[in-house]
One Martini backbone bead per residue (centre of mass of N, CA, C, O) as a GRO file, in nm:
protein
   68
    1UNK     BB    1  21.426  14.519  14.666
    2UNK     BB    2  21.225  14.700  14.823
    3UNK     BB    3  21.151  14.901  14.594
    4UNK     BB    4  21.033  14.658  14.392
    5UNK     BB    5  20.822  14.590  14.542
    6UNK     BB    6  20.660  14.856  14.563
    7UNK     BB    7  20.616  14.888  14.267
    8UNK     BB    8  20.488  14.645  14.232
    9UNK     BB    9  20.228  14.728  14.416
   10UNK     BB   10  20.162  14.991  14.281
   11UNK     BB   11  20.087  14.820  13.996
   12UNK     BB   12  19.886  14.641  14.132
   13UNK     BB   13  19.714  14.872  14.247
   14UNK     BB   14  19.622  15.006  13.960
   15UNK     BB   15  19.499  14.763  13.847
   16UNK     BB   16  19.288  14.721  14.077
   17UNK     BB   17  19.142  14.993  13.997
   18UNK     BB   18  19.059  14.990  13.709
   19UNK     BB   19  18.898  14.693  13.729
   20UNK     BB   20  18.704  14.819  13.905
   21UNK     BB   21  18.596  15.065  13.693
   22UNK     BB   22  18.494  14.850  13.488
   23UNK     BB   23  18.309  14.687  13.652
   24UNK     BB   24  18.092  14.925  13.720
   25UNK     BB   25  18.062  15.022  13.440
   26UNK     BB   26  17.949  14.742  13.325
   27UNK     BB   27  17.710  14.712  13.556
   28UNK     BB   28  17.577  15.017  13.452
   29UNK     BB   29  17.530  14.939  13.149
   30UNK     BB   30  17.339  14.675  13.234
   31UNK     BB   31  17.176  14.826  13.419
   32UNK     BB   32  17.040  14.970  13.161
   33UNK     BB   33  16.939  14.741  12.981
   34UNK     BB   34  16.729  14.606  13.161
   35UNK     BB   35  16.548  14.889  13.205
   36UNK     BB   36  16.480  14.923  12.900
   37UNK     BB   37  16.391  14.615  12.808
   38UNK     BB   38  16.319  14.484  13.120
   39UNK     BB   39  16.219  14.620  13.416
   40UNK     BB   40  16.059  14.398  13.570
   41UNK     BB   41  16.342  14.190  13.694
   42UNK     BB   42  16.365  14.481  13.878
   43UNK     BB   43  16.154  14.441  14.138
   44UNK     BB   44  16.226  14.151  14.246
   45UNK     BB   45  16.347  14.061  14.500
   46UNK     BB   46  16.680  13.971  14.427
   47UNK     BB   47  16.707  14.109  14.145
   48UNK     BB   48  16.929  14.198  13.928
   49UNK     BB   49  17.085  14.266  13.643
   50UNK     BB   50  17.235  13.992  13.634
   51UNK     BB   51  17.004  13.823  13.658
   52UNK     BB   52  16.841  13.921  13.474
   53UNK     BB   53  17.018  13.908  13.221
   54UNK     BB   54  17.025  13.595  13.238
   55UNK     BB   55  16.750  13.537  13.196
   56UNK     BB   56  16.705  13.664  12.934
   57UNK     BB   57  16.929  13.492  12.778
   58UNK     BB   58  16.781  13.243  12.825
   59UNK     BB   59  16.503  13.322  12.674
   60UNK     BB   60  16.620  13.448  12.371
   61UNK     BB   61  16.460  13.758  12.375
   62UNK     BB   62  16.154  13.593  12.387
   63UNK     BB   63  15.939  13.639  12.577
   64UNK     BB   64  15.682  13.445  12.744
   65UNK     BB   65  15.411  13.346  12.839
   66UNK     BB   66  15.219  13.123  13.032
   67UNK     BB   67  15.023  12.874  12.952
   68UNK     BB   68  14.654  12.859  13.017
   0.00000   0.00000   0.00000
């Protein structure tokens, strides 16, 4: 039984060692996109690329200045 419990946690650790090198992975090429397509987002302090990337995705891709 105490064998059987260590193999679980052995492969539930290499599971979420996985799991964290894909969300870095997605994260840096997240990342990368929103740097190539809109830098100016990632300038001001506290937004990151996750923050960025929802506020593109709310504009529609279609970013507008606002009417004067």
């Amino acid at each position: 039984m105490e064998q059987a419990t260590r193999i679980a946690l052995c492969l539930l650790a290499q599971r979420i060692d996985q799991r964290a090198g894909q969300i870095r992975d997605l994260e840096r090429r997240l990342a990368g996109l929103v740097q190539r397509h809109f830098p100016q987002l990632l300038v001001p302090v506290g937004i990151g690329p996750d923050s960025a990337a929802t506020l593109l995705i709310t504009m529609g891709g279609q970013p507008r200045t606002p009417a004067q």
